[in-house]
C-alpha positions as CSV (number, residue, x, y, z in Angstrom):
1,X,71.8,-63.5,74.9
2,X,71.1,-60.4,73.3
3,X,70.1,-59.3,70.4
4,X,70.8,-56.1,68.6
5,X,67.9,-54.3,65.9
6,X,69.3,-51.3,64.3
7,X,71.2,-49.6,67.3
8,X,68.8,-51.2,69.9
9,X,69.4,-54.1,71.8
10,X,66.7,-56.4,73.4
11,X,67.5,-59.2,76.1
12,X,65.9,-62.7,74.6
13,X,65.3,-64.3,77.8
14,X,65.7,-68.0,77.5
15,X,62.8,-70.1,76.7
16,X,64.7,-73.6,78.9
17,X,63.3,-74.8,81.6
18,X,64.6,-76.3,84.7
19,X,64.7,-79.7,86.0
20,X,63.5,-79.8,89.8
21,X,63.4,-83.8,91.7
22,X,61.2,-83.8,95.1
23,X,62.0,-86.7,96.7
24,X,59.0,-87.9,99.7
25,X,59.7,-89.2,102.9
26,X,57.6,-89.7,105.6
27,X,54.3,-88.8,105.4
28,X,54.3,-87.3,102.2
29,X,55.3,-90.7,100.2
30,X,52.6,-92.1,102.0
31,X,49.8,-89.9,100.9
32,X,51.8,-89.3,97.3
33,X,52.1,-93.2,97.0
34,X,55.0,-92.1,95.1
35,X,58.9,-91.7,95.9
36,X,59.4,-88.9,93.8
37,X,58.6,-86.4,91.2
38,X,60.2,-84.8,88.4
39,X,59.5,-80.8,88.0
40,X,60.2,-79.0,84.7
41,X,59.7,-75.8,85.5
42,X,60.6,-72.1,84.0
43,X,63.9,-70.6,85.4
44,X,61.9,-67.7,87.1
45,X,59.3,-70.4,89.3
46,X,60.4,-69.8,93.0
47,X,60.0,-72.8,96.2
48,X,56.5,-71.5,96.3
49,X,55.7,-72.2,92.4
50,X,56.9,-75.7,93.3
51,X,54.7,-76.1,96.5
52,X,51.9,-75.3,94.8
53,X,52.5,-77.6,91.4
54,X,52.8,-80.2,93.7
55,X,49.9,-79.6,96.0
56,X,48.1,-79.9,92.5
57,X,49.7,-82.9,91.4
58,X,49.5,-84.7,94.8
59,X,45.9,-83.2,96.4
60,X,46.3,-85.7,99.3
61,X,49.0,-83.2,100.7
62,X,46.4,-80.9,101.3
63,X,45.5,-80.1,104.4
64,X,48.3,-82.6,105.7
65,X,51.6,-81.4,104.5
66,X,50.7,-78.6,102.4
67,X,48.7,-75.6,104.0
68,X,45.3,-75.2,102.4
69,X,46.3,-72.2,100.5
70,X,48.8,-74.4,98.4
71,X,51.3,-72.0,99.0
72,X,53.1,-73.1,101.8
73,X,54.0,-76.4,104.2
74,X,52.8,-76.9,107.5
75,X,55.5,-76.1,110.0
76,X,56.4,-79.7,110.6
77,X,57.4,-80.2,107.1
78,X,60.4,-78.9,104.8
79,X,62.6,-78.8,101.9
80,X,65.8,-80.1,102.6
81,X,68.1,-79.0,99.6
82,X,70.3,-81.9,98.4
83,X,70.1,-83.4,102.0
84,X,72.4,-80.5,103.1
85,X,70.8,-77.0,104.2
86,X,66.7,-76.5,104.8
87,X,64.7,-74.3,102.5
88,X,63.1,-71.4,104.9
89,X,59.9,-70.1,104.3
90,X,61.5,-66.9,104.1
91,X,63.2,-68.2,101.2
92,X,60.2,-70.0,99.0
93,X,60.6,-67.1,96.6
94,X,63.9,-67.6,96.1
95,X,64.5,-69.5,92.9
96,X,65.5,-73.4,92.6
97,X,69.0,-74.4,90.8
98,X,68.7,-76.2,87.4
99,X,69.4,-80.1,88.4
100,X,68.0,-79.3,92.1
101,X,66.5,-81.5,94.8
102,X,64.4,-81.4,97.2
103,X,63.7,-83.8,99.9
104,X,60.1,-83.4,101.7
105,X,60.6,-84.2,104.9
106,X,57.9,-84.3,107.8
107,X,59.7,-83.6,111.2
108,X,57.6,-85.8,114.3
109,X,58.3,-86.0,117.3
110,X,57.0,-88.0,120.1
111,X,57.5,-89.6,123.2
C-alpha cells in the first residue's frame, strides 16, 4: 500500500502478522509435553526467528534439539514444511508463508 503526501510517496508496510503451526514429533513432544504450537509472528521473522521463539518457549529443547545458541537445531533435527520438502539451514533466514507448518522432526537411527 502506498501512500502519497504532496508529491511524495511512502511505502506503509503492513502492521499483520503471520500465523506459523510447529508441530513436535519425536523427541521434541517429549521434552515440549506439547503437540504443537501456534506462532504469530511479523512477516519479516525468518526459520531462525522461529527457532529461537521456540527455544524460549520450550527451554527443554535446549541443548537437546536446539543448539545452545538458540539459533539453530542440532543436525539430527529439522523442519519438515507441510510434510513435503525440509527446511535447510541454509535457508533459516528465508521467510515462513502466512498459514505455514512446520513439523520438528528428530531423525535416529540405530541398529
Amino acid at each position: 500500500m502506498l501512500l502519497r503526501t504532496h508529491e511524495k510517496e511512502v511505502a506503509i508496510i503492513s502492521m499483520q502478522k503471520i500465523k506459523v503451526k510447529v508441530e513436535f514429533s519425536g523427541l521434541s513432544r517429549i521434552l515440549a509435553s506439547v503437540n504443537d504450537v501456534q506462532l504469530s509472528l511479523d512477516p519479516q521473522h525468518t526459520y531462525t526467528d522461529i527457532i529461537n521463539m521456540i527455544a524460549e518457549k520450550f527451554p527443554g529443547l535446549v541443548g537437546n534439539v536446539i543448539a545452545e545458541d538458540k539459533n539453530s537445531l542440532f543436525p539430527s533435527n529439522v523442519f519438515s514444511r507441510e510434510g513435503k520438502t525440509i527446511v535447510m539451514p541454509e535457508q533459516f533466514k528465508d521467510t515462513p508463508q502466512d498459514g505455514e507448518t512446520l513439523i520438528l522432526l528428530s531423525l535416529l537411527a540405530g541398529g
